[in-house]
PDB file of N, H, CA, C and O in Angstrom:
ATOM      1  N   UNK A   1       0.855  -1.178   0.000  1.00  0.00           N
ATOM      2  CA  UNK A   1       0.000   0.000   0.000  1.00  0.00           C
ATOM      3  C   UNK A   1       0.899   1.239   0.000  1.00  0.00           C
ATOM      4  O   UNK A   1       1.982   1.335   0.577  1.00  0.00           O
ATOM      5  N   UNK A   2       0.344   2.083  -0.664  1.00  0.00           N
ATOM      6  H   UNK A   2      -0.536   2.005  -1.132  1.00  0.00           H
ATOM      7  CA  UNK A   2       1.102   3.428  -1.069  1.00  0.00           C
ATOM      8  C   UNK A   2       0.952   4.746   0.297  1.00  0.00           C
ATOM      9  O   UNK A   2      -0.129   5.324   0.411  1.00  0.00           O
ATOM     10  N   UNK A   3       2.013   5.067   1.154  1.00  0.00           N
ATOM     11  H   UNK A   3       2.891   4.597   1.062  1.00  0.00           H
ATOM     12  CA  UNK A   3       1.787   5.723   2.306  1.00  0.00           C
ATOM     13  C   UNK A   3       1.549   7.354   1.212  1.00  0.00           C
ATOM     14  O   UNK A   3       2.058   7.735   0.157  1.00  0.00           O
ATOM     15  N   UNK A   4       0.341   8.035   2.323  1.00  0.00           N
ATOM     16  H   UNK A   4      -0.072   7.725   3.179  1.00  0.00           H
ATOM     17  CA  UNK A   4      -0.239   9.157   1.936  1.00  0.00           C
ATOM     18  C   UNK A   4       0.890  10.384   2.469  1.00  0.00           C
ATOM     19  O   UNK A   4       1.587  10.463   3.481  1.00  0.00           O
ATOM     20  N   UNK A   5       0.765  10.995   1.658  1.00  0.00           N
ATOM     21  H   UNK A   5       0.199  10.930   0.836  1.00  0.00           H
ATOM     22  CA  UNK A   5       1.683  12.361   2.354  1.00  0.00           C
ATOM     23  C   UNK A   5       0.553  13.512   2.180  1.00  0.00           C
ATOM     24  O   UNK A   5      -0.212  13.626   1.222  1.00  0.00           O
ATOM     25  N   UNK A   6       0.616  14.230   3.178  1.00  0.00           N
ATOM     26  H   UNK A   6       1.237  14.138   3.957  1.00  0.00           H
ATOM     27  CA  UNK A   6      -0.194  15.437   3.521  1.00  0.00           C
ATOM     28  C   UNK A   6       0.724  16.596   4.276  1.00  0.00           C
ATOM     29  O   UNK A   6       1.398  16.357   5.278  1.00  0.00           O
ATOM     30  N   UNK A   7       0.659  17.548   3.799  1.00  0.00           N
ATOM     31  H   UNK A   7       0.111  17.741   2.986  1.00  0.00           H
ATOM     32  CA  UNK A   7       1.107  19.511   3.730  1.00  0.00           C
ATOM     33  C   UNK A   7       0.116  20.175   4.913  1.00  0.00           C
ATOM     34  O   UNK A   7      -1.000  20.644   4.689  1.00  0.00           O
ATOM     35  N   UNK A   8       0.611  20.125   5.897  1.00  0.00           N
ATOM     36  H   UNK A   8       1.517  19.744   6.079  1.00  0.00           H
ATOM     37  CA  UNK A   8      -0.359  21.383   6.654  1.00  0.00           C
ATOM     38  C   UNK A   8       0.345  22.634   6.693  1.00  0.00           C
ATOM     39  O   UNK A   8       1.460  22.635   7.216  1.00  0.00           O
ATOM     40  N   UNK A   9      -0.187  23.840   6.162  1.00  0.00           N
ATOM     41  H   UNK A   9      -1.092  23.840   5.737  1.00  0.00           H
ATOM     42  CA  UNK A   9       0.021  24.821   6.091  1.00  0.00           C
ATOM     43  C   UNK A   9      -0.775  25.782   7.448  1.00  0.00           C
ATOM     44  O   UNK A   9      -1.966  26.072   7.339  1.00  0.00           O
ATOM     45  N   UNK A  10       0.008  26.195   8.648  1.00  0.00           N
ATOM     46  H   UNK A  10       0.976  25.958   8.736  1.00  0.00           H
ATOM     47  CA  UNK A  10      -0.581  26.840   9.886  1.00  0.00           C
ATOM     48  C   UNK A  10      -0.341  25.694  10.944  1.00  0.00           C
ATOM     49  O   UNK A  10      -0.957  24.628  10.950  1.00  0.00           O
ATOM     50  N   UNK A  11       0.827  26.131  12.005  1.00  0.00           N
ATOM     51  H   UNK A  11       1.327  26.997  12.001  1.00  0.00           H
ATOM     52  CA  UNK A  11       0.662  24.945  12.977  1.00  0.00           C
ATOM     53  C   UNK A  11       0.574  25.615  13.676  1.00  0.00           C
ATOM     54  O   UNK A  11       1.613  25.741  14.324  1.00  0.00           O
ATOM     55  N   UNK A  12      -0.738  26.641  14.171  1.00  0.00           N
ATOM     56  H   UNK A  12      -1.581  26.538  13.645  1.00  0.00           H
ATOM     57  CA  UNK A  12      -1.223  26.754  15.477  1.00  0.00           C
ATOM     58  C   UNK A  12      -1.943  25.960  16.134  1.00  0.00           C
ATOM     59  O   UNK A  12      -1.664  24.762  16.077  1.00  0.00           O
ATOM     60  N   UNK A  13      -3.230  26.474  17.054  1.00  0.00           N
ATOM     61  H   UNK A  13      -3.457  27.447  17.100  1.00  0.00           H
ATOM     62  CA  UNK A  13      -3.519  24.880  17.794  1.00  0.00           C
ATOM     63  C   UNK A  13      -3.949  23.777  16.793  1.00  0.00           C
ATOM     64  O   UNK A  13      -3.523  22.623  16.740  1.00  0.00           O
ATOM     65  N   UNK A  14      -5.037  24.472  15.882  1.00  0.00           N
ATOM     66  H   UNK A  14      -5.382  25.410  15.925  1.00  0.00           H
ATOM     67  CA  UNK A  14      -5.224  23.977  14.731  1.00  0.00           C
ATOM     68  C   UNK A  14      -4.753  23.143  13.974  1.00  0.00           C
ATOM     69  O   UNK A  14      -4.940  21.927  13.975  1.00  0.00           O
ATOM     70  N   UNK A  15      -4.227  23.664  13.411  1.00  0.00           N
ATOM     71  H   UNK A  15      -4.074  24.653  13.410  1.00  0.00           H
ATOM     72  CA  UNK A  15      -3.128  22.986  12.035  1.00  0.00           C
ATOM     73  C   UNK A  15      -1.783  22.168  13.148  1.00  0.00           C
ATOM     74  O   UNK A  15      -1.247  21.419  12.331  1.00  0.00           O
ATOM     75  N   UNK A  16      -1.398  22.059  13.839  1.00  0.00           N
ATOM     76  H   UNK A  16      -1.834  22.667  14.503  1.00  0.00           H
ATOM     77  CA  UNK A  16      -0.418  21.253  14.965  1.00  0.00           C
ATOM     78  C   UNK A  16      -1.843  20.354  14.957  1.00  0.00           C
ATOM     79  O   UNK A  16      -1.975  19.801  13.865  1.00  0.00           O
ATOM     80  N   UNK A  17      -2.793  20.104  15.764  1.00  0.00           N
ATOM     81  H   UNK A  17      -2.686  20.553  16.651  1.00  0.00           H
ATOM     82  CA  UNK A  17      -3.533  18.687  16.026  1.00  0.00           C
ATOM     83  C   UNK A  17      -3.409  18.178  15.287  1.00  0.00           C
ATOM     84  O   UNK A  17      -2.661  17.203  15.369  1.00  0.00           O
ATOM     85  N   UNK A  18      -4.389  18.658  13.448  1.00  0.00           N
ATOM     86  H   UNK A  18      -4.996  19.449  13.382  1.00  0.00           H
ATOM     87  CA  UNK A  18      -4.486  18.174  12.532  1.00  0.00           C
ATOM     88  C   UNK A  18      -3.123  17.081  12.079  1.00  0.00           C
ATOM     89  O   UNK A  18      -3.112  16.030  11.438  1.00  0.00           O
ATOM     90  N   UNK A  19      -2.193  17.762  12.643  1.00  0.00           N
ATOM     91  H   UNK A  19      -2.202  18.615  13.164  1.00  0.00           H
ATOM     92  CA  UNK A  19      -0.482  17.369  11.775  1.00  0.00           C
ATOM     93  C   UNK A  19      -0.557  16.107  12.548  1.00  0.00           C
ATOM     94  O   UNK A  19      -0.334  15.074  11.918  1.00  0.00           O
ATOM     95  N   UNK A  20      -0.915  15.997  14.171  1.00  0.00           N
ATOM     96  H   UNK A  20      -1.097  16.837  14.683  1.00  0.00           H
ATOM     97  CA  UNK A  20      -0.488  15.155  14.813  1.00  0.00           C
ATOM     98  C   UNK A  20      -1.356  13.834  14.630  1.00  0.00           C
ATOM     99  O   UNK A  20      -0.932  12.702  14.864  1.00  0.00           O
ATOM    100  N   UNK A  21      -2.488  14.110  14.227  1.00  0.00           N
ATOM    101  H   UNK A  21      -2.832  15.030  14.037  1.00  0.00           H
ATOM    102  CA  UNK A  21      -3.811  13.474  13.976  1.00  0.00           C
ATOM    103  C   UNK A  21      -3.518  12.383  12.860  1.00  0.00           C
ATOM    104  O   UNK A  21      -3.577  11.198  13.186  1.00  0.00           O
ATOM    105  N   UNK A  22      -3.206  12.735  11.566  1.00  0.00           N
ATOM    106  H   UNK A  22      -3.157  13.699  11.302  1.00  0.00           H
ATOM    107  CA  UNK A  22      -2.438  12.515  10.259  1.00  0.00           C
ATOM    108  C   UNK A  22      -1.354  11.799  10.844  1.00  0.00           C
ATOM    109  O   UNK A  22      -1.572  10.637  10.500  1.00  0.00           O
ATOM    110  N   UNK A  23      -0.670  11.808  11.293  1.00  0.00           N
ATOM    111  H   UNK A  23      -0.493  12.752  11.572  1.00  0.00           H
ATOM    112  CA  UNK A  23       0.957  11.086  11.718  1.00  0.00           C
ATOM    113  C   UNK A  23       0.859  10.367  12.681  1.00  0.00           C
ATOM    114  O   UNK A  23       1.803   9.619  12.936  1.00  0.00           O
ATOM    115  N   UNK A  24      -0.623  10.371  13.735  1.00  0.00           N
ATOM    116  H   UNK A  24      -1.390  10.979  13.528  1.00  0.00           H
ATOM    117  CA  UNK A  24      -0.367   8.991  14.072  1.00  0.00           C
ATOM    118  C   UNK A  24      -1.434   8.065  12.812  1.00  0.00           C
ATOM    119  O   UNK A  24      -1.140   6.871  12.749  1.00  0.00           O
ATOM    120  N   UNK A  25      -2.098   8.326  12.266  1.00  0.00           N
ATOM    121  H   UNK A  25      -2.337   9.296  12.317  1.00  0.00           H
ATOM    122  CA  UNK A  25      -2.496   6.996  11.209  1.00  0.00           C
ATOM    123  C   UNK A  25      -1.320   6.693  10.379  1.00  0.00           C
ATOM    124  O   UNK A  25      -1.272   5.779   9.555  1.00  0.00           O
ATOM    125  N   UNK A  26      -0.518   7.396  10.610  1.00  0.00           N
ATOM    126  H   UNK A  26      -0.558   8.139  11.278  1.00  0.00           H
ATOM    127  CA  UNK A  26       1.117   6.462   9.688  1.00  0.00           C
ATOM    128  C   UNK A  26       0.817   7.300   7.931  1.00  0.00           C
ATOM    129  O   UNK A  26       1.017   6.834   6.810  1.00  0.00           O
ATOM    130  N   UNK A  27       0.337   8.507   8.308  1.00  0.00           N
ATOM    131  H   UNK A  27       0.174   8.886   9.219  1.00  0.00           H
ATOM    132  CA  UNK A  27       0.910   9.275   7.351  1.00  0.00           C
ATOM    133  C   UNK A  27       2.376  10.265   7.461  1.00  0.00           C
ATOM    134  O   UNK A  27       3.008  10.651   8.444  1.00  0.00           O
ATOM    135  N   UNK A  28       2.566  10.454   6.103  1.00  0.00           N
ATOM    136  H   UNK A  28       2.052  10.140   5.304  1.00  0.00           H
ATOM    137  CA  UNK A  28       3.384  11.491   6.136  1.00  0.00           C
ATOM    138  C   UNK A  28       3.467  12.636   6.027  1.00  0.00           C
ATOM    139  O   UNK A  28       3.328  13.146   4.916  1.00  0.00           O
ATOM    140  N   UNK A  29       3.755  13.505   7.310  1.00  0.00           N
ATOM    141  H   UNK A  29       3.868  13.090   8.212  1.00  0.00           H
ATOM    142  CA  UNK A  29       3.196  14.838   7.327  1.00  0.00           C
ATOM    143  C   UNK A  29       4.307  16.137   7.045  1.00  0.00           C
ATOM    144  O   UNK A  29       5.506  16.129   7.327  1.00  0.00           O
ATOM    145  N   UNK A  30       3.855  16.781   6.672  1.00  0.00           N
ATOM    146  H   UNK A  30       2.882  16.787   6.442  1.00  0.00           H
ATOM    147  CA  UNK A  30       5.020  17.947   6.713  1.00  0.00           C
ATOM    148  C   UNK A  30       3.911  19.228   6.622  1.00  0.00           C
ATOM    149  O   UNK A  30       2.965  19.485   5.878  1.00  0.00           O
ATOM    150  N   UNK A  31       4.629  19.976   7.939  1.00  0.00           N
ATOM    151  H   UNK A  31       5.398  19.767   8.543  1.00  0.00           H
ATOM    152  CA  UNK A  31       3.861  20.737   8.429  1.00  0.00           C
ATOM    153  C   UNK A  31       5.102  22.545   7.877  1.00  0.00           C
ATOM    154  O   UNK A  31       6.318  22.484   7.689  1.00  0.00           O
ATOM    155  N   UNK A  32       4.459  23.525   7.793  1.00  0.00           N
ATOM    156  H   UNK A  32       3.472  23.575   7.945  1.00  0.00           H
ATOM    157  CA  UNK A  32       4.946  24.720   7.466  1.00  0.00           C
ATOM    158  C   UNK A  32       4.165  25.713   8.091  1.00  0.00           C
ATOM    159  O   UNK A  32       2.946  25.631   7.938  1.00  0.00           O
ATOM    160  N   UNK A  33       4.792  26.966   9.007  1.00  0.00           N
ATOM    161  H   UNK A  33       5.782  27.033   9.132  1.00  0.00           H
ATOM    162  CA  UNK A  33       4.098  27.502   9.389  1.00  0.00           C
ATOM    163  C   UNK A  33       5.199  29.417   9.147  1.00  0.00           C
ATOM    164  O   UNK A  33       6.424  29.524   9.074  1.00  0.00           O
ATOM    165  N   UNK A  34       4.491  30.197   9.107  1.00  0.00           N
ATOM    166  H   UNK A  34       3.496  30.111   9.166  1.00  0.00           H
ATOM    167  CA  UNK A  34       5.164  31.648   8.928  1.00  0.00           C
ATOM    168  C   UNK A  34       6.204  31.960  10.477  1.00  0.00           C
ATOM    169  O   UNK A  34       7.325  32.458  10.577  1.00  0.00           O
ATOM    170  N   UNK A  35       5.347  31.471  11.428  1.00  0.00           N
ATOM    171  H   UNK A  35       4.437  31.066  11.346  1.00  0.00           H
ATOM    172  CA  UNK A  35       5.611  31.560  13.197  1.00  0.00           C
ATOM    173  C   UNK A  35       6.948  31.128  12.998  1.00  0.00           C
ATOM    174  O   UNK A  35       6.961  30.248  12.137  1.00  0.00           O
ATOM    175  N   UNK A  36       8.002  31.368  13.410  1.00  0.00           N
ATOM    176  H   UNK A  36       7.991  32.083  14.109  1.00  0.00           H
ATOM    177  CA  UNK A  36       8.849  30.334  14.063  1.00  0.00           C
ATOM    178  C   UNK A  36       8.445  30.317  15.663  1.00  0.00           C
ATOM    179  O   UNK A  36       9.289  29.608  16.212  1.00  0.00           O
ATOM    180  N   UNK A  37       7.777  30.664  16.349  1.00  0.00           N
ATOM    181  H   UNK A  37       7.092  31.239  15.902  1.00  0.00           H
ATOM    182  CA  UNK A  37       7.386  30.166  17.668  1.00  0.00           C
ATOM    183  C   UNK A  37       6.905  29.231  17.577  1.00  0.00           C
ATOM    184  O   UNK A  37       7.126  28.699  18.665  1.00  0.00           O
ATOM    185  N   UNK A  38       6.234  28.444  16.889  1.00  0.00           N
ATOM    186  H   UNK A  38       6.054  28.877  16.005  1.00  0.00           H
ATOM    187  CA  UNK A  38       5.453  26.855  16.618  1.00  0.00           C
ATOM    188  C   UNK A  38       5.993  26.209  15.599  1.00  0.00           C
ATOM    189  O   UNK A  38       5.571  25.098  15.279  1.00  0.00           O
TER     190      UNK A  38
END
């Protein structure tokens, strides 16, 4: 089976769950955010 890759763009509380949400079903995530505080 072909592993999914998914882009979250915004890792505030938001976009961080989502990322974490995605990566534990054993996707591949790559997250980008403007912040460097998050």
């Amino acid at each position: 089976m072909h592993s999914r890759k998914i882009s979250v763009f915004g890792l505030g509380k938001l976009g961080a769950t989502m990322a974490a949400c995605f990566a534990s079903r054993d996707m591949h995530v790559v997250g980008v955010d403007i912040s460097d505080k998050t």
